[in-house]
N, C-alpha and C positions, 0 to 999 in steps of 0.2 A: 482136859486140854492136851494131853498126851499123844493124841492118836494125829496121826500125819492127814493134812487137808486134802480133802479130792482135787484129780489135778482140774478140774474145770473149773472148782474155786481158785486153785493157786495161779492160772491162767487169766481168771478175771482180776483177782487182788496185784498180781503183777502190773497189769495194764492202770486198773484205778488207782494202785501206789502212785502211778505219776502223776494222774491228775490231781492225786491228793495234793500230792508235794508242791506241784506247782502254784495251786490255793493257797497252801498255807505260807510260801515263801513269797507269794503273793500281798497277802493279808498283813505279814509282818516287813514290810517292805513301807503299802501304806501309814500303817502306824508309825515306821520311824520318818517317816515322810511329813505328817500332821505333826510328830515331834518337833522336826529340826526348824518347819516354818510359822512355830508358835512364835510372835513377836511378844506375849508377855513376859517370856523366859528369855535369861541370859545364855549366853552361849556354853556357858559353862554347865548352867541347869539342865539343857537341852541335849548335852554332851552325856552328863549323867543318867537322862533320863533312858536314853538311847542303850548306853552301856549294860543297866537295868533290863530294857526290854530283851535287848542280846542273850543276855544270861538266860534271862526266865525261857524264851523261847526256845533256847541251845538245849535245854533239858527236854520238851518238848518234841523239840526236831528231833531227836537222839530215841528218845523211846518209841516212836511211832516209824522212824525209817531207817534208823539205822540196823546194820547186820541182814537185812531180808531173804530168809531162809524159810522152807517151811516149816518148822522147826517152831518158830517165830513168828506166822504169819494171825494166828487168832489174837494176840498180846497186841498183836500191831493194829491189824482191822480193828482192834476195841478203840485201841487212843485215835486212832483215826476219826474214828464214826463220834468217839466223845469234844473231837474237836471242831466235830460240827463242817468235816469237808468233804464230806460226798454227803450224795440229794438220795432222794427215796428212791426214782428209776436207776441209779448205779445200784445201789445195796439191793434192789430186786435181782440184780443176774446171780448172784450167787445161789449156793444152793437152802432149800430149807433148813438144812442143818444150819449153818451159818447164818441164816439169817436168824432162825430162833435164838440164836449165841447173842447176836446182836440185840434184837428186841429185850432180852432178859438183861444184855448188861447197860440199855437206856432207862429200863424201868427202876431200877437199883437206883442209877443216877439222881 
């Protein structure tokens, strides 16, 4: 994983980085959503629970988007791709290298 990414992958991973992002801040938006208007939790339970989700996600957020460098860009597209926020036609424009990367570290999973 040493070897610097082609820049037409690092072109597409720049582009899909946002839509990733946007899903995923998407996704953990809803969840505290369905949290805060649980009416069998107290406010307090719901406060907590939210606090929780924050954290888990912050470690999340942080390894898949933060620093984006190419450097950095396979570590990233993995937690990306393990996070389940890009579709089969985004992860097709990359190149087969990167794609084989991916396929090997879904099948691991």
């Amino acid at each position: 994983m040493t070897t610097s990414p082609q820049p037409s992958d690092w072109k597409v991973f720049r582009e899909l980085r946002e839509v990733a992002l946007e899903r995923f801040c998407d996704r953990v938006l809803t969840e505290m959503q369905t949290i805060a208007t649980d009416p069998s939790q107290s406010a307090l339970d719901r406060y907590h629970r939210i606090h929780d989700l924050i954290q888990e996600h912050g470690s999340q957020l942080a390894q898949a988007f933060d620093n984006p460098r190419r450097s950095h860009m396979k570590p990233q597209i993995m937690s990306i791709v393990g996070l389940n926020l890009l579709h089969g036609d985004e992860i097709s424009r990359f190149s087969a290298d990167i794609q084989a990367l991916l396929q090997a570290f879904v099948d691991r999973s």
